[in-house]
C-alpha positions as CSV (number, residue, x, y, z in Angstrom):
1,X,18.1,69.3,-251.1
2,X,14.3,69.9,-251.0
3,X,12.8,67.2,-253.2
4,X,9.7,67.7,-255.5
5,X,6.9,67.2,-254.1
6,X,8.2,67.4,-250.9
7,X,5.2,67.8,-248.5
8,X,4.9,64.3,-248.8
9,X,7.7,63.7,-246.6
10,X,6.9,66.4,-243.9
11,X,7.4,65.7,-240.5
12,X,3.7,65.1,-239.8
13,X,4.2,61.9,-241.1
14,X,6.9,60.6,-239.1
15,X,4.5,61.6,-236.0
16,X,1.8,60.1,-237.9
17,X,3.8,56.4,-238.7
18,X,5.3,56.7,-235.0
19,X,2.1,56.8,-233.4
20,X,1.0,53.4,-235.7
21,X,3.9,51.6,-234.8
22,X,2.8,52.2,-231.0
23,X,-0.5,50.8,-231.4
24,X,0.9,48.0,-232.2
25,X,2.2,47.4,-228.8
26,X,-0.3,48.7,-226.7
27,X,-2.8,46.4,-228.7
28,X,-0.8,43.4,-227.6
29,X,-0.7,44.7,-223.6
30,X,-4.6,45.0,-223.6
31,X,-4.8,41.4,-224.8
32,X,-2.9,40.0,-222.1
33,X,-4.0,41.3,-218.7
34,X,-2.4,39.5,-215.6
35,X,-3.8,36.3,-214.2
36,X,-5.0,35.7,-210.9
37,X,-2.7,32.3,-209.0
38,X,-3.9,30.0,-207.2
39,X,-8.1,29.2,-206.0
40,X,-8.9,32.6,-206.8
41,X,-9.1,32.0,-210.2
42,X,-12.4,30.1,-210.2
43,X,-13.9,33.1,-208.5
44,X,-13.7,35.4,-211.7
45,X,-15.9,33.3,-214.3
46,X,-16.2,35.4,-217.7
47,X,-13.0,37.2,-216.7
48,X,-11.3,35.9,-219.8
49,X,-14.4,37.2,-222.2
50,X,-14.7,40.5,-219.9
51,X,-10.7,41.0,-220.6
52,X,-11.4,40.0,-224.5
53,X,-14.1,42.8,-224.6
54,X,-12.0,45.3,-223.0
55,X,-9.0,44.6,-225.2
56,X,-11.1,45.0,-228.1
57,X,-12.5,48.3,-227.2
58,X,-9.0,49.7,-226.3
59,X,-8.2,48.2,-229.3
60,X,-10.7,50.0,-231.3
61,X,-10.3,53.1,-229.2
62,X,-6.0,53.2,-229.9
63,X,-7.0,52.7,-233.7
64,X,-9.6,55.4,-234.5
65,X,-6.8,57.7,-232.7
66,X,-4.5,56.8,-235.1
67,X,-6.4,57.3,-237.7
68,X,-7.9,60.6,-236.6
69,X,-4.2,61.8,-236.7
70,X,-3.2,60.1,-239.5
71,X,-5.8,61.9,-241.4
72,X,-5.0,65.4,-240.4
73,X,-1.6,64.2,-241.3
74,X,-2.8,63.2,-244.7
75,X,-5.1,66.2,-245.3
76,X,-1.8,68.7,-244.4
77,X,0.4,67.2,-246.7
78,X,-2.0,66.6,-249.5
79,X,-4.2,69.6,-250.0
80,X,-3.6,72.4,-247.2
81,X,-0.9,74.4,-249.0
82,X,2.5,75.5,-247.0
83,X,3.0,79.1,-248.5
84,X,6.3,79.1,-247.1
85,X,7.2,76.6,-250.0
86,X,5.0,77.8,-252.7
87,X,6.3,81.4,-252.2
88,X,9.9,80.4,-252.1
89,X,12.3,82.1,-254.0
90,X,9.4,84.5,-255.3
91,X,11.0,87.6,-254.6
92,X,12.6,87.6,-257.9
93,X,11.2,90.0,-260.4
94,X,13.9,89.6,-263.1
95,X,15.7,86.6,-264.5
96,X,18.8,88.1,-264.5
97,X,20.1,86.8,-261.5
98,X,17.2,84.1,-261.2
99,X,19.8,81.2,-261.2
100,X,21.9,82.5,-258.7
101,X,18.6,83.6,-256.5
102,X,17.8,79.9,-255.6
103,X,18.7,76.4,-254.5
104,X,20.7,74.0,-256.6
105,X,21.3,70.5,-255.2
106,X,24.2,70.1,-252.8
107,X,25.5,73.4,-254.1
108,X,22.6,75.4,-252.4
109,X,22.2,79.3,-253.4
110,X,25.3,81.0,-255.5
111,X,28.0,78.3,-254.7
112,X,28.4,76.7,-258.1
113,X,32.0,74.5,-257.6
114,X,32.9,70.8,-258.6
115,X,33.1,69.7,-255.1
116,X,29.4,70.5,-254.8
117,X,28.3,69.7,-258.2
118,X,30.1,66.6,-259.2
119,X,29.6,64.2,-260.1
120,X,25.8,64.7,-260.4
121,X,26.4,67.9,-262.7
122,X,28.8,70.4,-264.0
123,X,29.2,73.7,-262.2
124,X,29.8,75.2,-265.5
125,X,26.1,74.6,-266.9
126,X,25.1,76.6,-264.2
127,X,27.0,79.9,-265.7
128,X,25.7,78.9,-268.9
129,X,21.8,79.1,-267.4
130,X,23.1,82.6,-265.4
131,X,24.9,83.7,-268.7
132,X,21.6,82.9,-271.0
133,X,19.2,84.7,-268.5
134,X,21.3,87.5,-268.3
135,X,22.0,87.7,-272.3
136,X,18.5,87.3,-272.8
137,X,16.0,88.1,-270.0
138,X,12.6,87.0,-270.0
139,X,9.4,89.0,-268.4
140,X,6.8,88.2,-266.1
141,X,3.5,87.6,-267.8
142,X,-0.2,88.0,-266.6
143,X,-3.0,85.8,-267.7
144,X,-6.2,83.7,-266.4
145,X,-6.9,80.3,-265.7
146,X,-9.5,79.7,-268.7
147,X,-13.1,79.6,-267.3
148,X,-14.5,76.2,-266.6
149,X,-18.0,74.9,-264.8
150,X,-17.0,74.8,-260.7
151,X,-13.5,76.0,-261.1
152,X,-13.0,79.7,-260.0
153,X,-11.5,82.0,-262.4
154,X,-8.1,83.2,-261.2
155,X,-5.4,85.7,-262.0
156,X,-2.1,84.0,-262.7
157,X,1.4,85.2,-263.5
158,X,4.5,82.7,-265.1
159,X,7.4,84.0,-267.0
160,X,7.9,84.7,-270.6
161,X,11.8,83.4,-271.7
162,X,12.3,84.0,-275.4
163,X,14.6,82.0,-277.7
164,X,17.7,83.5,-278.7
165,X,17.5,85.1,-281.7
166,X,20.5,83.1,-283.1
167,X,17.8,79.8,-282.0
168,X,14.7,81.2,-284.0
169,X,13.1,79.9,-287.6
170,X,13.9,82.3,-290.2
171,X,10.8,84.3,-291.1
172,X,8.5,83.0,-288.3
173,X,7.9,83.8,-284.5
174,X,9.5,80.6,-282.5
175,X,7.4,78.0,-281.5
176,X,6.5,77.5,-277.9
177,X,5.9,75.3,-275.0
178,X,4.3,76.1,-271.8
179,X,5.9,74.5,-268.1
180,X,4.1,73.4,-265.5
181,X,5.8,73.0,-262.3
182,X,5.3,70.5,-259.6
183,X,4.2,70.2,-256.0
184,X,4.7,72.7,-253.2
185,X,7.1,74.1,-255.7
186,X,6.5,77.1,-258.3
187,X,8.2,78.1,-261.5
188,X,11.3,79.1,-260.1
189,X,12.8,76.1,-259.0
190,X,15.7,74.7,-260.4
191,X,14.1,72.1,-262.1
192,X,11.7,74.4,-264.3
193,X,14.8,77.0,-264.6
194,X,17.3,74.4,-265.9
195,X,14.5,72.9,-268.4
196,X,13.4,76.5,-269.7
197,X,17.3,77.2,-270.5
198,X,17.4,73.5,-272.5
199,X,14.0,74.5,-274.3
200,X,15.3,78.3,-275.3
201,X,18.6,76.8,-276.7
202,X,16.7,74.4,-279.4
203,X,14.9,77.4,-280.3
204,X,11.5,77.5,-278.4
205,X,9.8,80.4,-276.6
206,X,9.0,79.6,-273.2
207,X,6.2,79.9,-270.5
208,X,7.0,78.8,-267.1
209,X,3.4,78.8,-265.5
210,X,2.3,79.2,-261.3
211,X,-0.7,77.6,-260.8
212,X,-3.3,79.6,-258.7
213,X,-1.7,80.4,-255.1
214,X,1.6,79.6,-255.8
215,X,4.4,82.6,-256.4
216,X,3.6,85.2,-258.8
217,X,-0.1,83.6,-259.1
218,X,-3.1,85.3,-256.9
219,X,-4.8,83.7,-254.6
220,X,-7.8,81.8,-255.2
221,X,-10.7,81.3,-252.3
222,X,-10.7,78.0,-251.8
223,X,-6.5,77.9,-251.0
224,X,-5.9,74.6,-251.2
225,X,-4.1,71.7,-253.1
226,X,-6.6,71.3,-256.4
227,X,-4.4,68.6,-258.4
228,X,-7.4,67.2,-260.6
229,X,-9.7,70.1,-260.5
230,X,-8.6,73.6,-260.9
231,X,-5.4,72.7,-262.2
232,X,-5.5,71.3,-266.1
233,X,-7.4,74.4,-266.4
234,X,-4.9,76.8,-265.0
235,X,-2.2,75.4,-267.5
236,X,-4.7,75.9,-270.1
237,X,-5.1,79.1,-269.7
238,X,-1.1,79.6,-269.7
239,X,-1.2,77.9,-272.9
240,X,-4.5,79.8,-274.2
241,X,-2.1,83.4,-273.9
242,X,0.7,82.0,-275.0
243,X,-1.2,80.9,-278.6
244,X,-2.9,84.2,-278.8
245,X,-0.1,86.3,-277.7
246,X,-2.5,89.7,-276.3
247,X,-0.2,91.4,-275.5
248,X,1.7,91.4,-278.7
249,X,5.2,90.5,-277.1
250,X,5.7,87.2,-278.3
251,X,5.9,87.9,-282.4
252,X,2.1,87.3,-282.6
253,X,-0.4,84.7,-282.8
254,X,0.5,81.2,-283.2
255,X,-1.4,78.0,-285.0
256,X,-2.3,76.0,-282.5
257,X,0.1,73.1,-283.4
258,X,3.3,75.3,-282.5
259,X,2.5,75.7,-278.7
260,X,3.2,72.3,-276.3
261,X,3.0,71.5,-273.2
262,X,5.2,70.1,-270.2
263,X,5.3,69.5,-266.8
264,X,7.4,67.5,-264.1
265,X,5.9,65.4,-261.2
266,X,2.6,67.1,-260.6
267,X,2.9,69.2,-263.0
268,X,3.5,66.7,-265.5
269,X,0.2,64.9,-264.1
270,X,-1.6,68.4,-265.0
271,X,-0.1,68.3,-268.1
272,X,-1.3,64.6,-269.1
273,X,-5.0,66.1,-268.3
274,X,-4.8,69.2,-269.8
275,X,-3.1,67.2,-273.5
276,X,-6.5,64.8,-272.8
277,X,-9.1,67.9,-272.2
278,X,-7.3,70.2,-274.8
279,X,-7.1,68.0,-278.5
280,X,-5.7,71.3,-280.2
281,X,-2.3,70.7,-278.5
282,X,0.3,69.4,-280.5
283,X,2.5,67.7,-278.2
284,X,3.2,66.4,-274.7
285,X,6.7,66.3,-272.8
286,X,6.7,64.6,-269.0
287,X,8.7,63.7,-266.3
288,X,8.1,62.2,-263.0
289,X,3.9,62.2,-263.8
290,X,2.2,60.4,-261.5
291,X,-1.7,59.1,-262.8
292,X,-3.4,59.7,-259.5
293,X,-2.7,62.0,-256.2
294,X,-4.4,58.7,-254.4
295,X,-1.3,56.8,-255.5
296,X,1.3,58.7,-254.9
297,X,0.3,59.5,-251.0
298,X,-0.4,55.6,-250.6
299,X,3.0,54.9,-251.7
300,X,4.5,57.4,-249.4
301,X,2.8,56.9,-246.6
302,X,3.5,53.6,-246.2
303,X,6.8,53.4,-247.0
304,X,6.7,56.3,-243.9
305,X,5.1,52.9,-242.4
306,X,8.0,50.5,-243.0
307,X,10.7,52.9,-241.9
308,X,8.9,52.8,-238.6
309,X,8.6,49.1,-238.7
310,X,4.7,49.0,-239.5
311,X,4.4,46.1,-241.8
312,X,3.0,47.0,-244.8
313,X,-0.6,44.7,-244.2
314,X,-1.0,47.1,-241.2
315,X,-0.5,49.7,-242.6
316,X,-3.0,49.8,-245.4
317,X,-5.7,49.9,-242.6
318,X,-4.6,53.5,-241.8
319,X,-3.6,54.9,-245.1
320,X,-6.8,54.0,-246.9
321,X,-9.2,55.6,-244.3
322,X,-6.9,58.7,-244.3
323,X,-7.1,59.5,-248.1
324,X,-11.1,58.8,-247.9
325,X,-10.8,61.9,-245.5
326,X,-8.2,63.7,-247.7
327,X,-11.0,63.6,-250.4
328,X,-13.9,64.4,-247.9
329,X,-12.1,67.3,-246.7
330,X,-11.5,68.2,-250.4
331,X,-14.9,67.9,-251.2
332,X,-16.2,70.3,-248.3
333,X,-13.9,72.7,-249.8
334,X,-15.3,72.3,-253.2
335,X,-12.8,70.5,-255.0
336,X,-12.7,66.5,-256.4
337,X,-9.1,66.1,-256.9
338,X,-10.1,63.1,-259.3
339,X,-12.1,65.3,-261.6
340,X,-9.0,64.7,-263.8
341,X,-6.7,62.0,-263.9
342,X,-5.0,60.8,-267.1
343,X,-7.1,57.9,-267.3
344,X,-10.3,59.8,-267.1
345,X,-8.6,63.2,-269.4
346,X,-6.5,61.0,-271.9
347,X,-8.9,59.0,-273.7
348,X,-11.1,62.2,-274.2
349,X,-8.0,63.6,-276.6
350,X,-9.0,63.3,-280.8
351,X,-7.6,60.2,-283.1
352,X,-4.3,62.3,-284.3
353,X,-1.4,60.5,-282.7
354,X,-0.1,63.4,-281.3
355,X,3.1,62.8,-280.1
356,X,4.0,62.7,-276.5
357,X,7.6,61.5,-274.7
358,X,7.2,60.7,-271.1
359,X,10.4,59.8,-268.3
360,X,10.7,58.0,-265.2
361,X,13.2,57.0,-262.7
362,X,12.8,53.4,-261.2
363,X,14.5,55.1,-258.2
364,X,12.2,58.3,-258.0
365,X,11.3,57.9,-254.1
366,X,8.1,59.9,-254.3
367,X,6.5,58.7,-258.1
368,X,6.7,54.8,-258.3
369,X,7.5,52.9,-261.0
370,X,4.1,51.4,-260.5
371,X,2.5,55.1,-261.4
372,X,4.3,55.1,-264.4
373,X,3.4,52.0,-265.3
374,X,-0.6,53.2,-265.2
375,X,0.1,56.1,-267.4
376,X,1.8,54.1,-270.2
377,X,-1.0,51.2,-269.8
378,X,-3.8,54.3,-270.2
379,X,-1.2,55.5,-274.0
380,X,-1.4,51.9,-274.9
381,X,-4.9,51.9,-274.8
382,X,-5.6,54.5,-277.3
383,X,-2.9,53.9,-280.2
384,X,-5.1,56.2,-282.7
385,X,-5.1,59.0,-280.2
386,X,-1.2,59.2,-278.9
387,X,2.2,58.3,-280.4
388,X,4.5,57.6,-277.7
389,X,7.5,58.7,-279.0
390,X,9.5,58.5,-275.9
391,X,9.2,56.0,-272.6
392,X,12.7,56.8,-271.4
393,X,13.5,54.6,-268.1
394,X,16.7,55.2,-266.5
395,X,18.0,54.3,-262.9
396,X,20.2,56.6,-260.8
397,X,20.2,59.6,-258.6
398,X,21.9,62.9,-258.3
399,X,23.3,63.6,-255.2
400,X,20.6,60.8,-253.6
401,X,17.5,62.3,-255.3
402,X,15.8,60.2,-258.1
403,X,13.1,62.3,-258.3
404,X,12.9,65.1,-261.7
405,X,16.3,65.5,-261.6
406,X,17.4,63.2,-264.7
407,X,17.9,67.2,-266.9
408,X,20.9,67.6,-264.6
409,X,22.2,64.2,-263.9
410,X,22.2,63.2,-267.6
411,X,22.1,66.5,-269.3
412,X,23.6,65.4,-273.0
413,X,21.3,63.0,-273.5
414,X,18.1,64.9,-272.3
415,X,18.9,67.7,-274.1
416,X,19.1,65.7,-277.1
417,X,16.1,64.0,-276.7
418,X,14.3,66.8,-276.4
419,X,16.2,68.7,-279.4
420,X,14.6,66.1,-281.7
421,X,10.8,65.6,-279.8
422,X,10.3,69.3,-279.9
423,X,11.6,70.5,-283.4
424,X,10.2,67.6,-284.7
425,X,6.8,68.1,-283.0
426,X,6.6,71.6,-284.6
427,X,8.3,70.7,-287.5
428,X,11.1,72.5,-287.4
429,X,14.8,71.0,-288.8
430,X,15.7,68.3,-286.3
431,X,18.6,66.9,-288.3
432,X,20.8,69.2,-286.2
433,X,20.3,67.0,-283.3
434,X,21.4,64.8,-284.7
435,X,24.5,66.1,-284.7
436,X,24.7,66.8,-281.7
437,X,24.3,63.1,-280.8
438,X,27.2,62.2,-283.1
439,X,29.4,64.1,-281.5
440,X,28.2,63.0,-277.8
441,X,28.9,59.1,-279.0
442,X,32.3,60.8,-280.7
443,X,33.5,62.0,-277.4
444,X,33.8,65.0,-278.7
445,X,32.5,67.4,-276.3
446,X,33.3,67.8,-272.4
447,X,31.0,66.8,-270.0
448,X,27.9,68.3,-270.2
449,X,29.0,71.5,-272.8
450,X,25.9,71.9,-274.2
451,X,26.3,72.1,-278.4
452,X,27.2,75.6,-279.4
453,X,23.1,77.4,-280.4
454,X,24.5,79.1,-283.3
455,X,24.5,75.5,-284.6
456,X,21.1,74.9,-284.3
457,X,20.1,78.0,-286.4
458,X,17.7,77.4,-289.3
């Protein structure tokens, strides 16, 4: 199964970490040329501090090499973007068969059975996505990334999935939150298509955004990985058209306070800036968010270093010079990937303890527990500005991946979760999910049979 965020464990990196791991040895060969035997050794004074010079330029020589490769490594995973994987699956222009049209873990395309999906998931939940989408299709939407100083405007495309009518306040459009996908992927992964269906069955309108040059999205001219820079601003301008509704196909307008935001992995890093930069936005959903780009390819990279026996010390010599020329590169290009990071974008955000639930795996192999541990420090912080309502921790993988997949692996109790953060962000009834909590403690519904969504009717 292709993990999120995947680039970070591309192949370039085992060639990378392999090449490390060499130096190693051919460092310790330099050091110790051959002795001369016998009389002849008095003949070659300063041999020892000729052979300590040499070894040291070899040295030298074997290490800028490694970096030098390291770093194109670095720079391909981090910010040169794979089309191949942002483009995935994009052939889809209906949501009809947009469940059975991509990858689910183990199970793969269209083969939804127990010996695939158990005991991770239930095959069943995956009709019930097909069965919604079908039922109720959504529509692809066109937008713009809303303008800011150094970030190009670009056209963007995400889809609209609408609430079931049976879902939907009496007497007022549904509230709704805007998704924001993760890295290398694009909104129609399972992860985003799983967590639209959960959203549209508590009675929210949906927006599953691309950023710039991913799927549906255009182009921009820069083509690159923007994390920090262009990105907050491309979910903005997802949420900006989803408030306003222009094209009138959404019920209307909305206050403000009735459209959210959400995002997994990088996505859910995008989302922490854009809730700092945007202090109209009610509320805040995320899973998997790392706080910097920097952090998340140091822990990759060298734990690429241990599998290939590096030690970690060593390591660290060629994984901090590599992301120095990750961001040079960057910057030639235009782009500071740092322009936003939660801990610069958070603290920006008004004094309304707006309400935000955030997730983590201690086993997610690509977001560390560490990286979680900055973004609650930066909440803590600011106790006036952000209600944490949520710091779910949980431990455990589906079918070997801790990373974003906890919506599948522990469905029930996500979807209950967010049942009772989302209606009660936008004030809507949450009582009901309660109920649906009683009967999950009760026993009285089968694994992962999500609670009937006539019930949740108000």
């Amino acid at each position: 199964m292709k993990a999120c965020d995947a680039d970070l464990e591309g192949a370039a990196w085992s060639g990378a970490s392999t090449k490390a791991a060499s130096f190693e040895v051919q460092v310790q060969e330099a050091r110790a040329p051959p002795l001369k035997s016998g009389p002849r050794r008095g003949r070659c004074r300063g041999c020892a501090a000729r052979a300590s010079v040499a070894a040291v330029a070899v040295s030298m020589l074997l290490y800028i090499g490694a970096v030098a490769i390291m770093s194109q490594a670095a720079i391909s995973s981090m910010v040169t973007i794979d089309d191949r994987e942002v483009m995935r699956y994009c052939a889809a222009n209906s949501t009809d068969s947009l469940a059975s049209s991509i990858s689910w873990p183990v199970c793969g395309v269209a083969e939804w059975t127990a010996s695939c999906a158990r005991p991770c998931y239930s095959e069943d939940l995956l009709r019930r996505v097909q069965a919604l989408n079908k039922k109720h299709p959504g529509r692809l939407v066109a937008y713009r990334s809303r303008p800011h100083a150094g970030s190009e405007v670009v056209d963007l495309s995400g889809w609209y999935m609408p609430a079931p009518p049976e879902t939907r306040p009496r007497g007022r459009p549904p509230p709704r939150v805007v998704v924001q996908h993760g890295f290398t992927e694009n909104s129609n992964y399972f992860r985003y298509v799983l967590f639209a269906y959960m959203l549209r069955s508590v009675g929210v309108d949906v927006i599953v955004n691309n950023f710039r040059d991913h799927c549906y999205s255009a182009n921009s001219s820069r083509h690159i990985y923007e994390w920090g820079h262009a990105y907050p601003y491309d979910l903005l301008g997802a949420w900006d058209y989803a408030r306003t509704d222009p094209d009138g196909i959404m019920g209307g307008p909305l206050e403000a306070n009735q459209v959210g935001l959400s995002g997994f992995s990088k996505g859910g890093f995008t989302t922490l800036n854009a809730f700092g930069l945007e202090g109209e936005v009610p509320a805040a959903w995320v899973d998997g968010a790392p706080s910097t780009p920097g952090e998340v390819f140091a822990h990759s990279a060298k734990q690429r270093f241990i599998d290939a026996g590096v030690p970690v010390a060593v390591s660290s010599i060629f994984v901090e010079p590599a992301w120095r020329a990750v961001l040079a590169y960057a910057h030639a290009h235009g782009v500071d990937l740092n322009e936003n990071i939660p801990a610069i974008a958070l603290p920006m955000g008004p004094d309304l303890r707006r309400p935000v639930h955030v997730i983590q795996n201690t086993q997610d192999h690509l977001v560390p527990m560490s990286e979680h541990t900055q973004v609650m420090k930066v909440f803590a912080e600011y106790p006036e500005k952000y209600d944490v309502q949520g710091d779910w921790v949980v431990t455990g993988k589906c079918h070997g991946n801790g990373h974003c997949t906890e919506h599948l692996r522990l469905f029930d109790e996500y979807f209950a979760r967010l049942c009772r953060f989302w209606r009660g962000a936008f004030a809507v009834d949450a009582g009901r999910c309660d109920d649906l909590k009683r009967k999950e403690a009760a026993g009285e519904r089968p694994h992962n049979d999500v609670v009937a969504i006539e019930t949740l009717a108000v």
